[in-house]
N, CA, C and O atoms as a Maestro MAE file, in Angstrom:
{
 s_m_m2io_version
 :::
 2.0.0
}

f_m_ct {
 s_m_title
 :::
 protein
 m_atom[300] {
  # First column is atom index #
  i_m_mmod_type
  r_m_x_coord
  r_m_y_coord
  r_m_z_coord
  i_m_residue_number
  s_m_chain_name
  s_m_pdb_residue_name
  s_m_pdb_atom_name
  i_m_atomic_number
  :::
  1 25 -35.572 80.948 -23.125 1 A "UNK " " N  " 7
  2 3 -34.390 80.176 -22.850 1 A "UNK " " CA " 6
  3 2 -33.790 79.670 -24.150 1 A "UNK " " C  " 6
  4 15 -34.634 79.216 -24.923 1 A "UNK " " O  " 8
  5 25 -32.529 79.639 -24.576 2 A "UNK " " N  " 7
  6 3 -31.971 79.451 -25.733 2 A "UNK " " CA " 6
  7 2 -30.941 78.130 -25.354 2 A "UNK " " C  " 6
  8 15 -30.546 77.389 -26.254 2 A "UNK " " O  " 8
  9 25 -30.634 77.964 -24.223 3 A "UNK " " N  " 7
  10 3 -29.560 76.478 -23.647 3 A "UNK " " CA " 6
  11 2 -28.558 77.154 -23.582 3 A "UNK " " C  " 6
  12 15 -27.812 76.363 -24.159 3 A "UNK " " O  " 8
  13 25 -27.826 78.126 -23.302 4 A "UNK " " N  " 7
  14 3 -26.706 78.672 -23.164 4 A "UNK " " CA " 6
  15 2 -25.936 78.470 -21.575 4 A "UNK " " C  " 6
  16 15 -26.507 79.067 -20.663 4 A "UNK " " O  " 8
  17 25 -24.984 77.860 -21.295 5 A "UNK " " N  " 7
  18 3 -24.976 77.003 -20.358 5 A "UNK " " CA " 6
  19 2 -23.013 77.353 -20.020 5 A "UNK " " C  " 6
  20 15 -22.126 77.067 -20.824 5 A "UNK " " O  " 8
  21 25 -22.836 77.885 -18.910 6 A "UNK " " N  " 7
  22 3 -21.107 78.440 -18.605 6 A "UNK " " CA " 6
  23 2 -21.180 77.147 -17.673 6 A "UNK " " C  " 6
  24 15 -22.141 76.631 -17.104 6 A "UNK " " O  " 8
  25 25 -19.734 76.780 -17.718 7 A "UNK " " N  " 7
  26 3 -19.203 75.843 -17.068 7 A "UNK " " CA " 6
  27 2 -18.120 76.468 -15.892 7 A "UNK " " C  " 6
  28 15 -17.292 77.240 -16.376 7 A "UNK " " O  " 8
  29 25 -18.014 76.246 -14.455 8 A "UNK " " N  " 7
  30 3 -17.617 76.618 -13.985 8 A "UNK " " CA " 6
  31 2 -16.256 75.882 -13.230 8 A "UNK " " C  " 6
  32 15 -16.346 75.098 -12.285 8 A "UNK " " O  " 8
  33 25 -15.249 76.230 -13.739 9 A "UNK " " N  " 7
  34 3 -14.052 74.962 -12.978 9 A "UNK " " CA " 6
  35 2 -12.958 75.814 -11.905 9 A "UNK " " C  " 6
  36 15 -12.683 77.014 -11.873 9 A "UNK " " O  " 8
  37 25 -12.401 74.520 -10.944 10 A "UNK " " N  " 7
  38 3 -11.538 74.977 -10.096 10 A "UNK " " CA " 6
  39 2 -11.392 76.188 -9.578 10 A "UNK " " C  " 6
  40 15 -10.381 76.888 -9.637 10 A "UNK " " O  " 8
  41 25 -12.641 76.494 -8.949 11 A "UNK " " N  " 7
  42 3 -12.565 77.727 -7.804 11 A "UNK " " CA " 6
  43 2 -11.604 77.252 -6.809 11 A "UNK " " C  " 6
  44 15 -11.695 76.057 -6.527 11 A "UNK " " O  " 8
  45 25 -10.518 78.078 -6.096 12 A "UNK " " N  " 7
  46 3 -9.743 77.858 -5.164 12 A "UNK " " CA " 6
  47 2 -9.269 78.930 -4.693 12 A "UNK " " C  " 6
  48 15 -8.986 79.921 -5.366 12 A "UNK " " O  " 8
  49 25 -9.125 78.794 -3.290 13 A "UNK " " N  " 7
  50 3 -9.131 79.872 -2.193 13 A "UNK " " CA " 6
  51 2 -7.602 79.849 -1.616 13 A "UNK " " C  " 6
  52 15 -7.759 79.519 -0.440 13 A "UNK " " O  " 8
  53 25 -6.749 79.960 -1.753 14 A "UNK " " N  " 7
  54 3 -5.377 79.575 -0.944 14 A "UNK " " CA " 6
  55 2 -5.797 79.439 0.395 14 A "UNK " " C  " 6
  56 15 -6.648 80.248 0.764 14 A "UNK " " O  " 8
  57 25 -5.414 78.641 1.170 15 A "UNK " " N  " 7
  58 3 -5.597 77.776 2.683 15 A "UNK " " CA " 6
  59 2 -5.360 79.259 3.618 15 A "UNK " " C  " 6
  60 15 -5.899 79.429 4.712 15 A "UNK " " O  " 8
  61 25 -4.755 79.932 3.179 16 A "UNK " " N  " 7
  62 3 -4.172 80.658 4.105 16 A "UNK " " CA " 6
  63 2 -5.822 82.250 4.617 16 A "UNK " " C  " 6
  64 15 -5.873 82.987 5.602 16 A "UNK " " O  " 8
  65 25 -6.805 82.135 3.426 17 A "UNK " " N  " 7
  66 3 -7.371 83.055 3.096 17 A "UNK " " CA " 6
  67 2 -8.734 82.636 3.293 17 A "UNK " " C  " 6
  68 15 -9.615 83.472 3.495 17 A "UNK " " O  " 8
  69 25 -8.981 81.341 3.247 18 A "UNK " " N  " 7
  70 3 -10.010 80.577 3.204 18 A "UNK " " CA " 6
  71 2 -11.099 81.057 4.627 18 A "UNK " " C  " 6
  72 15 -10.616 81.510 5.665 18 A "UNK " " O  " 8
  73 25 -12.254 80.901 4.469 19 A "UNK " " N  " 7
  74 3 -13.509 81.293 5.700 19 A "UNK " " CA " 6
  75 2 -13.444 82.930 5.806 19 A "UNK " " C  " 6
  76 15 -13.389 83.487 6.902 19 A "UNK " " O  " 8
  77 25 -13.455 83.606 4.634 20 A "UNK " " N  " 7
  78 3 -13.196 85.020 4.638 20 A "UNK " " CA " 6
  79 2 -14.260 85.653 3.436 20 A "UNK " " C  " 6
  80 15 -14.402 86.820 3.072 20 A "UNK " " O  " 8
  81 25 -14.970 84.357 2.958 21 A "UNK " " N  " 7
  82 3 -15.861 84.755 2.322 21 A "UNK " " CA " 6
  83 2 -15.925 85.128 0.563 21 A "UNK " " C  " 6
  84 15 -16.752 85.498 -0.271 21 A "UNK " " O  " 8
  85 25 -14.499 84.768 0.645 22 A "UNK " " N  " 7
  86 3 -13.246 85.167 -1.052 22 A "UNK " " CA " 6
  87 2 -14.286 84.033 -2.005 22 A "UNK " " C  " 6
  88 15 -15.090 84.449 -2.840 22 A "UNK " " O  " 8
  89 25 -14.136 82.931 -1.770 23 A "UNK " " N  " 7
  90 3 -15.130 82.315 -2.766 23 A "UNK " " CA " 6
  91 2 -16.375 82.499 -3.284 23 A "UNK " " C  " 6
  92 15 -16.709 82.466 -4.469 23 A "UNK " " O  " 8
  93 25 -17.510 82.831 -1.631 24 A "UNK " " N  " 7
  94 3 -18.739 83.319 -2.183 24 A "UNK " " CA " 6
  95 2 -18.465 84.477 -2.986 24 A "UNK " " C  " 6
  96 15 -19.019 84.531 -4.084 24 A "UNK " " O  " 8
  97 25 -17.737 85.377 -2.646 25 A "UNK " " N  " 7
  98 3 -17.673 86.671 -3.549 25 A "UNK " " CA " 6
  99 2 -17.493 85.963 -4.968 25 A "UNK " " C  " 6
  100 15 -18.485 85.903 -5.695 25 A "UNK " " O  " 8
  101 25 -16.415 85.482 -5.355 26 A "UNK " " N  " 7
  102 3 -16.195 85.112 -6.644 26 A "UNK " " CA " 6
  103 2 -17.249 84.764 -6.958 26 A "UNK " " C  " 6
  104 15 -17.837 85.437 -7.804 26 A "UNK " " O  " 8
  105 25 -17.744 83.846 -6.522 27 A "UNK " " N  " 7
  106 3 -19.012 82.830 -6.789 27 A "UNK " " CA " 6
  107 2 -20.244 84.094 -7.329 27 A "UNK " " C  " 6
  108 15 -20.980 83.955 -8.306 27 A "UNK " " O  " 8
  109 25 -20.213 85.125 -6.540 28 A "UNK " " N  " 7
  110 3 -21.494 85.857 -6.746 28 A "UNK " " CA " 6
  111 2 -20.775 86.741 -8.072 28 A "UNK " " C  " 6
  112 15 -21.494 86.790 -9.069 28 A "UNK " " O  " 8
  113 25 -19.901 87.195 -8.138 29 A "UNK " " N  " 7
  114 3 -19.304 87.736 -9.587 29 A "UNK " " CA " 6
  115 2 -19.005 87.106 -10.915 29 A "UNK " " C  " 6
  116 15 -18.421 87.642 -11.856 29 A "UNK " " O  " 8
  117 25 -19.507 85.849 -10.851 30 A "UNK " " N  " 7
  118 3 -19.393 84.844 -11.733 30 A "UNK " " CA " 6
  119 2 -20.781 84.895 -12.380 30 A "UNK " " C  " 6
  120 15 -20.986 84.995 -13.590 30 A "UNK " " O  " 8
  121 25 -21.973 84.788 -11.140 31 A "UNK " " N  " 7
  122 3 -23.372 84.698 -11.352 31 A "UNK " " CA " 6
  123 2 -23.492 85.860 -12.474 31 A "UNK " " C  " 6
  124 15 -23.735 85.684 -13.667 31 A "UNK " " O  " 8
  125 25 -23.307 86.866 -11.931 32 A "UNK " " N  " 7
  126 3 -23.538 88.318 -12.147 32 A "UNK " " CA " 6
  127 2 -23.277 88.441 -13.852 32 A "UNK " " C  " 6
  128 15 -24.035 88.744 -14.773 32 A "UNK " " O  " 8
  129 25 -21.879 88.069 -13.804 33 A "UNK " " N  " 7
  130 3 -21.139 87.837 -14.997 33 A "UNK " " CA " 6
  131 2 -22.405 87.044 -16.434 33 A "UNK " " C  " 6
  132 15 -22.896 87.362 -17.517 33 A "UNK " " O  " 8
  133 25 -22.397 85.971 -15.525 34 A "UNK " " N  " 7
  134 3 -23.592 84.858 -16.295 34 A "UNK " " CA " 6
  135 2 -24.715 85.917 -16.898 34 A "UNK " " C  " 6
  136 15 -24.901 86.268 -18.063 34 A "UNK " " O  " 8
  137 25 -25.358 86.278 -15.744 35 A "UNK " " N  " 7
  138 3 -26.464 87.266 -16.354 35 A "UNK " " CA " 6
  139 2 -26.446 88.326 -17.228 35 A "UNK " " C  " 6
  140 15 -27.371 88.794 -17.893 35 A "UNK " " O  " 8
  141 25 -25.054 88.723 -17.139 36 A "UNK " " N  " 7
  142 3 -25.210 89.934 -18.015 36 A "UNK " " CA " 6
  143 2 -24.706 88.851 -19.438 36 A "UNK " " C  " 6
  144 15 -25.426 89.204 -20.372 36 A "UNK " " O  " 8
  145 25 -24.066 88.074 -19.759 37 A "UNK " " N  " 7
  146 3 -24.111 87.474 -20.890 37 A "UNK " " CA " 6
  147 2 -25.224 86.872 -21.155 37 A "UNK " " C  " 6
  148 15 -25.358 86.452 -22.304 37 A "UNK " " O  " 8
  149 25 -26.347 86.660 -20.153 38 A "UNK " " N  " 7
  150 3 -27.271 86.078 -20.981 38 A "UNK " " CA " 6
  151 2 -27.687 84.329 -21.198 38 A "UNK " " C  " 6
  152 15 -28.424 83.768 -22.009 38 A "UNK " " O  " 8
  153 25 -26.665 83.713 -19.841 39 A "UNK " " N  " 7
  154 3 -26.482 82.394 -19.968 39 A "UNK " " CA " 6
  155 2 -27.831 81.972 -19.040 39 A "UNK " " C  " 6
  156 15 -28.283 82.639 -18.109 39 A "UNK " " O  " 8
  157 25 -28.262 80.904 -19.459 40 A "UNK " " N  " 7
  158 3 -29.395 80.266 -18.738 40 A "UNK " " CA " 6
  159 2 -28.876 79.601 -17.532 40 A "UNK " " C  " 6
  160 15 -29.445 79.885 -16.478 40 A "UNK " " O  " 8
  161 25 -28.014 78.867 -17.502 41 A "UNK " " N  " 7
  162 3 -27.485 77.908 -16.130 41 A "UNK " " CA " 6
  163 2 -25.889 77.607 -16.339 41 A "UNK " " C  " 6
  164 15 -25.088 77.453 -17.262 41 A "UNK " " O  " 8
  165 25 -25.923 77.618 -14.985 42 A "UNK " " N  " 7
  166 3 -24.213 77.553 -14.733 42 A "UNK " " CA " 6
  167 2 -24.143 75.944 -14.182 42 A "UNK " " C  " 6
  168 15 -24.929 75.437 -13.381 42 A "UNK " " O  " 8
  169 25 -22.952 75.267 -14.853 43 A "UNK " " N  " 7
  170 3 -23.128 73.910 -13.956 43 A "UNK " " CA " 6
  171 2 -21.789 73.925 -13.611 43 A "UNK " " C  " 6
  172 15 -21.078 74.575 -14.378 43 A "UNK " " O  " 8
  173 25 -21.194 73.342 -12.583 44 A "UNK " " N  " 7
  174 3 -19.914 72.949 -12.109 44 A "UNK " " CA " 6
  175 2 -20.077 71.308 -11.224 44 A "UNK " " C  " 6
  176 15 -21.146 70.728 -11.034 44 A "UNK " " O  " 8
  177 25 -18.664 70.810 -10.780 45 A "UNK " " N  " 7
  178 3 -18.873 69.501 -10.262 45 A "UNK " " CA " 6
  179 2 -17.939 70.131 -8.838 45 A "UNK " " C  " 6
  180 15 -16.755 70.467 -8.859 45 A "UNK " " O  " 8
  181 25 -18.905 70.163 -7.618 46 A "UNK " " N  " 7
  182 3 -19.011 70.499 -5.992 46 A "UNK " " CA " 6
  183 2 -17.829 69.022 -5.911 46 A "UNK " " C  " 6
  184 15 -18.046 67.923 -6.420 46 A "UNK " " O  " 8
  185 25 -16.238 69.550 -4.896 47 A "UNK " " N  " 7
  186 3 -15.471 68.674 -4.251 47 A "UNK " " CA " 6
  187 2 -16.509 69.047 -2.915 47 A "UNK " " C  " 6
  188 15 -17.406 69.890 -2.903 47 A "UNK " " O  " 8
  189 25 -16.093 68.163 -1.840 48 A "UNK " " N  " 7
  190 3 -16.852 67.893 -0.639 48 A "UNK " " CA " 6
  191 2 -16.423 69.012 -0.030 48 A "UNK " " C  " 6
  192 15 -17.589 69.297 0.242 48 A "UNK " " O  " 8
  193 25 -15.760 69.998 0.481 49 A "UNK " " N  " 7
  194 3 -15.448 71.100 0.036 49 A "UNK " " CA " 6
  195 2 -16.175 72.458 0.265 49 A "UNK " " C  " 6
  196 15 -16.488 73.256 1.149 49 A "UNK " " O  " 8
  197 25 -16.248 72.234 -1.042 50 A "UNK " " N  " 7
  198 3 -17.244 73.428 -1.728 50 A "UNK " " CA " 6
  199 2 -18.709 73.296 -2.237 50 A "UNK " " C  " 6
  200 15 -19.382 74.081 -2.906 50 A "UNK " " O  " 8
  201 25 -19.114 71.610 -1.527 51 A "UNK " " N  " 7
  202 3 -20.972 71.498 -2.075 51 A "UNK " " CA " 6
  203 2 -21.507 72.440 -0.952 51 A "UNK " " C  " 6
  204 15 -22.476 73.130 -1.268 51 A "UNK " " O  " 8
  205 25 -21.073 72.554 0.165 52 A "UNK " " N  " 7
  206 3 -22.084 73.359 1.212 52 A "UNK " " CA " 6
  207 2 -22.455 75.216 0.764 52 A "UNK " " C  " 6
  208 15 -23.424 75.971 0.690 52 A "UNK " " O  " 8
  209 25 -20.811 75.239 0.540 53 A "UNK " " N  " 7
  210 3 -20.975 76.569 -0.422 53 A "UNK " " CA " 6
  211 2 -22.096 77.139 -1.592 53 A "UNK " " C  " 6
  212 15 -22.709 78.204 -1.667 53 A "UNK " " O  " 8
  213 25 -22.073 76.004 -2.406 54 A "UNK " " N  " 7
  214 3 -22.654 76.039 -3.415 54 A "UNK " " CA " 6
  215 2 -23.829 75.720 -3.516 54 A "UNK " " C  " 6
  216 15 -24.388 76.277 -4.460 54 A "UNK " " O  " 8
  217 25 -24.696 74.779 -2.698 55 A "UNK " " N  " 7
  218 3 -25.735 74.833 -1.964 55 A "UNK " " CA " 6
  219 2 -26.624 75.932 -1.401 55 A "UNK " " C  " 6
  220 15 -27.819 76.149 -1.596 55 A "UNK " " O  " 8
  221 25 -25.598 76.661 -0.542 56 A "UNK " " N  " 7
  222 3 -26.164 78.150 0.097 56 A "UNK " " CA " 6
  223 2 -26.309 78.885 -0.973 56 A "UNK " " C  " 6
  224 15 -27.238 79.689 -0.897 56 A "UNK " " O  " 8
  225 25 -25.578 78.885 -2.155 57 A "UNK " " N  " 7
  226 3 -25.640 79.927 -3.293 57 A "UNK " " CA " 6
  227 2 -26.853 80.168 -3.989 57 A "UNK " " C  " 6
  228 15 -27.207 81.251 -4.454 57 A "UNK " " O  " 8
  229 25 -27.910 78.320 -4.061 58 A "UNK " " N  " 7
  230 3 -28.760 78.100 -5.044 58 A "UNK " " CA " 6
  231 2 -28.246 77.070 -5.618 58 A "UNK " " C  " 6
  232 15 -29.136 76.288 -5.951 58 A "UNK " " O  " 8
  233 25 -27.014 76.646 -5.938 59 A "UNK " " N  " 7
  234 3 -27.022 75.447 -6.993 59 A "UNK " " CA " 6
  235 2 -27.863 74.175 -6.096 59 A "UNK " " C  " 6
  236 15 -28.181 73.892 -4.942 59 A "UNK " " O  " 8
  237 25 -27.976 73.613 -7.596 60 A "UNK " " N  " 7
  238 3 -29.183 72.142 -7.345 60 A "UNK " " CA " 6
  239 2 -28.183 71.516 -7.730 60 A "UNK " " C  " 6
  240 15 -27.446 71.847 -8.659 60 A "UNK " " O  " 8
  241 25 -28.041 70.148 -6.738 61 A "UNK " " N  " 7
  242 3 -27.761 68.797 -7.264 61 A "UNK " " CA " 6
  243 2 -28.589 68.648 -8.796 61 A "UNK " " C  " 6
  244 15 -29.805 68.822 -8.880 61 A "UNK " " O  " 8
  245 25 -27.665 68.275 -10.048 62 A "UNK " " N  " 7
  246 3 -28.222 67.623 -11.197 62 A "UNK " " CA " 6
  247 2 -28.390 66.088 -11.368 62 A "UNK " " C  " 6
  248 15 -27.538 65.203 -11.301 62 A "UNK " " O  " 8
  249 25 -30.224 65.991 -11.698 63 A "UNK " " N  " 7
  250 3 -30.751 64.851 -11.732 63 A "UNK " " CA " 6
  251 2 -30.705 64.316 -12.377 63 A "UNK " " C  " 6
  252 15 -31.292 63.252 -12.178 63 A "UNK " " O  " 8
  253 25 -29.736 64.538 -14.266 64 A "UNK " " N  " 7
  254 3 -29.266 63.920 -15.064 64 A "UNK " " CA " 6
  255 2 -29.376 62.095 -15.248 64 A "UNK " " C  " 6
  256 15 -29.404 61.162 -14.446 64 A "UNK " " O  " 8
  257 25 -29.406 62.185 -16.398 65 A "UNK " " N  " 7
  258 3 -28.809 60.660 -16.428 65 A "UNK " " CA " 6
  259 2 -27.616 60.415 -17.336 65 A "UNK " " C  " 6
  260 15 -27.072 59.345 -17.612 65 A "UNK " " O  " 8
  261 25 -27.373 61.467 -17.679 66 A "UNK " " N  " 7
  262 3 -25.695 61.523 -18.147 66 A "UNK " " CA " 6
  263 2 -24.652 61.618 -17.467 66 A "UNK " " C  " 6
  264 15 -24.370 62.484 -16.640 66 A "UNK " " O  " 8
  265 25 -24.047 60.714 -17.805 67 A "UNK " " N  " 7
  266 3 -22.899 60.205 -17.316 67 A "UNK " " CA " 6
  267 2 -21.463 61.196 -17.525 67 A "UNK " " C  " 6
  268 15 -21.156 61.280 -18.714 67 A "UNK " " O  " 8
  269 25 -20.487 61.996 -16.528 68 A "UNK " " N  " 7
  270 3 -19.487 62.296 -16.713 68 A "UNK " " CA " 6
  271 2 -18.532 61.639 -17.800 68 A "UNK " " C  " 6
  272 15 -18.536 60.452 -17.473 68 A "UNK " " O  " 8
  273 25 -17.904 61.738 -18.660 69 A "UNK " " N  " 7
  274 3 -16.769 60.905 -19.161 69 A "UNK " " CA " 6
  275 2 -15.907 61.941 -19.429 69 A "UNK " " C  " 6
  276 15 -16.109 63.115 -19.739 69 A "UNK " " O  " 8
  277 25 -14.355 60.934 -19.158 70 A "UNK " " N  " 7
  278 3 -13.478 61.975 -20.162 70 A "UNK " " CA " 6
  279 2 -12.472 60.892 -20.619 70 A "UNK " " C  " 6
  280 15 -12.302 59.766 -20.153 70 A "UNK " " O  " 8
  281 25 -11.696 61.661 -21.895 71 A "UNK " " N  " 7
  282 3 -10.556 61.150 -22.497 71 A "UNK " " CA " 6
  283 2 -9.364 61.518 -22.655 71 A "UNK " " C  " 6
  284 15 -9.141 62.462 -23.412 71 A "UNK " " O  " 8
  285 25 -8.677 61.094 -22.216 72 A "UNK " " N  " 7
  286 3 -6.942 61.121 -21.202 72 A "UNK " " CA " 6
  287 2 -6.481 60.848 -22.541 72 A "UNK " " C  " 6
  288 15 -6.692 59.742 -23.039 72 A "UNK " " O  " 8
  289 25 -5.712 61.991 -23.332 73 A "UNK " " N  " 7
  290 3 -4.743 61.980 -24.225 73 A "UNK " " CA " 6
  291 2 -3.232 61.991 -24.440 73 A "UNK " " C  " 6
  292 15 -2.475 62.096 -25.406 73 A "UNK " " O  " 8
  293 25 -3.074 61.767 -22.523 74 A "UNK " " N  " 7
  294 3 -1.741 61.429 -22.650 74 A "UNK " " CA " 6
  295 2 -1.637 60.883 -21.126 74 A "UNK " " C  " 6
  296 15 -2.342 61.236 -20.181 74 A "UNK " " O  " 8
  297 25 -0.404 59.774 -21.117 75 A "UNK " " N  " 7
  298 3 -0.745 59.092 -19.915 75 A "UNK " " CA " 6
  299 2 0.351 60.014 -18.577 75 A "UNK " " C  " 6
  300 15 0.303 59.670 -17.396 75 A "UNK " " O  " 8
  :::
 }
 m_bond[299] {
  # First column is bond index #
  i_m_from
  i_m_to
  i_m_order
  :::
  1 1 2 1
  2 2 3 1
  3 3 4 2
  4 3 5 1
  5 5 6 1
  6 6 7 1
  7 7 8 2
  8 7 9 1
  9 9 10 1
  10 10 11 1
  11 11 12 2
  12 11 13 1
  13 13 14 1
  14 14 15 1
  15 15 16 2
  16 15 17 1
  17 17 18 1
  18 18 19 1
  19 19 20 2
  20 19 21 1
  21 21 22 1
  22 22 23 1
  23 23 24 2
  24 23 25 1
  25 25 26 1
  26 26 27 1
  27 27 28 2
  28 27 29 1
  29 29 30 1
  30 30 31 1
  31 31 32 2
  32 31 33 1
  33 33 34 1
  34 34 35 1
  35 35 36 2
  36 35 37 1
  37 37 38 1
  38 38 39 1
  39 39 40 2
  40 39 41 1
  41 41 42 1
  42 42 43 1
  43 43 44 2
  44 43 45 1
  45 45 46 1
  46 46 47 1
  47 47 48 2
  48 47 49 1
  49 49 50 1
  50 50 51 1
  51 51 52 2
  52 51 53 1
  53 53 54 1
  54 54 55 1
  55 55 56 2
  56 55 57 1
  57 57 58 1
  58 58 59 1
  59 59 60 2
  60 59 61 1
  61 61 62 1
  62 62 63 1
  63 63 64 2
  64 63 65 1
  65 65 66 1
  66 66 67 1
  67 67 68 2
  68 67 69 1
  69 69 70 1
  70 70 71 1
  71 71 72 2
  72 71 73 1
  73 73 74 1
  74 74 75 1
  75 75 76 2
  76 75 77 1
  77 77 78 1
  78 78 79 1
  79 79 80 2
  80 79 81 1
  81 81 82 1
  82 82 83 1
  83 83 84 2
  84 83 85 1
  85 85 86 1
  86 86 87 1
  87 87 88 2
  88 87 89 1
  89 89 90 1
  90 90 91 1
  91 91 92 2
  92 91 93 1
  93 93 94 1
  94 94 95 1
  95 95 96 2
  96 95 97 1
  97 97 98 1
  98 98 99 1
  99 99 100 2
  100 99 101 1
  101 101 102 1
  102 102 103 1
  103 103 104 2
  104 103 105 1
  105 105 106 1
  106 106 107 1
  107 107 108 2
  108 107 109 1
  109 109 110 1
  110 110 111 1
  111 111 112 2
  112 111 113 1
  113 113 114 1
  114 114 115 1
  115 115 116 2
  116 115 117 1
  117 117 118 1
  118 118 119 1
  119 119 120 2
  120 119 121 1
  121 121 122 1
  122 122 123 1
  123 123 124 2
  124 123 125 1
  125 125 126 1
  126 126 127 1
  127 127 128 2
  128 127 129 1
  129 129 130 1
  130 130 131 1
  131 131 132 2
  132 131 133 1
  133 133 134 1
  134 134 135 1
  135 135 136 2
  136 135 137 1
  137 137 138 1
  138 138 139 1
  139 139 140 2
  140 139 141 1
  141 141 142 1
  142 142 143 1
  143 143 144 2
  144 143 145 1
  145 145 146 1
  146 146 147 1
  147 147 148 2
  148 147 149 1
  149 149 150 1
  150 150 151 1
  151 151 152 2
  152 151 153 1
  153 153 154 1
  154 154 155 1
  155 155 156 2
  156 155 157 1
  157 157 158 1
  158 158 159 1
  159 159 160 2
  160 159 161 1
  161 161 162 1
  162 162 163 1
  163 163 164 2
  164 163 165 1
  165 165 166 1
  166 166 167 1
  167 167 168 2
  168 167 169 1
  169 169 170 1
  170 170 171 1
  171 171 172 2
  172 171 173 1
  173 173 174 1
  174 174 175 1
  175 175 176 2
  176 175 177 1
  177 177 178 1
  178 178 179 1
  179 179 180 2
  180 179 181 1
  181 181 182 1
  182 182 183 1
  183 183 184 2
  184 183 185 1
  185 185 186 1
  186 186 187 1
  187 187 188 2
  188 187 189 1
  189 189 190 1
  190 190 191 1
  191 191 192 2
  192 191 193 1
  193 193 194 1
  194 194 195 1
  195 195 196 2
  196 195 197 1
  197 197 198 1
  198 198 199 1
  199 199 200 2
  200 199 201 1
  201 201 202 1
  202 202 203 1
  203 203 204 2
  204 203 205 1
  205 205 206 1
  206 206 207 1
  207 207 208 2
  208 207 209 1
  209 209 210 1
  210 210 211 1
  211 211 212 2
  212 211 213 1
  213 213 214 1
  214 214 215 1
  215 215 216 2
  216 215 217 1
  217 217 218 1
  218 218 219 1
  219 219 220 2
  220 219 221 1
  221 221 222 1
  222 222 223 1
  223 223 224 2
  224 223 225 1
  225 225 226 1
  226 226 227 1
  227 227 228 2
  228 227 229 1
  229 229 230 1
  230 230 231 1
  231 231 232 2
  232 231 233 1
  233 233 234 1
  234 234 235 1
  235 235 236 2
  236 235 237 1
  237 237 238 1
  238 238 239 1
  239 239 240 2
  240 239 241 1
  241 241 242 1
  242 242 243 1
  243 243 244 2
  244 243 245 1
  245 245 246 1
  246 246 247 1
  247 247 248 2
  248 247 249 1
  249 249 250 1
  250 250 251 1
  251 251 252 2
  252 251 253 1
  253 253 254 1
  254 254 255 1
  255 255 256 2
  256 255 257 1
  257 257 258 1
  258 258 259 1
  259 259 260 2
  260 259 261 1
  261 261 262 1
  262 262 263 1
  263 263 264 2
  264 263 265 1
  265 265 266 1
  266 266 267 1
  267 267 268 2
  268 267 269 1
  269 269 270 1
  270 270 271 1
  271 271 272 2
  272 271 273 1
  273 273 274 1
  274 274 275 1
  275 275 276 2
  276 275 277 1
  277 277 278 1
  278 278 279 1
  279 279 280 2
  280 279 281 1
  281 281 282 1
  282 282 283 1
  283 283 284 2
  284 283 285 1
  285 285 286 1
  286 286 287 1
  287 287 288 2
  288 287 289 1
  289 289 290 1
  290 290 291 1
  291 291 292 2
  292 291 293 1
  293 293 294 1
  294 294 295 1
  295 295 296 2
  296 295 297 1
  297 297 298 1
  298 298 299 1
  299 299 300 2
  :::
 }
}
């Protein structure tokens, strides 16, 4: 393991397309993707949404004690 770590943001399904399975696919071509680069773990932040999804996939709730932050560079 070397810490090599993909971040995964804003998966979205248009409403119209959604329960058709379009996300897990992505979701599993993303994995795939990961592996062939060689990344150890994928982390993303589950909307209420998409935790059940991502759940069924394998992702783990992270037991961290780091704290999210961010900094808003423009109001």
């Amino acid at each position: 393991m070397h810490g090599l770590t993909g971040s995964i943001f804003n998966v979205y399904v248009d409403p119209t397309y959604r329960k058709r399975g379009i996300a897990r696919q992505l979701m599993a071509n993303i994995i795939c993707q990961a592996h062939e680069l060689g990344l150890d773990r994928l982390e993303l932040r589950a909307t209420a949404m998409g935790y059940n999804l991502y759940k069924s996939i394998g992702f783990e709730e992270d037991e961290s004690t780091h704290t999210a932050m961010n900094y808003y560079l423009s109001e």
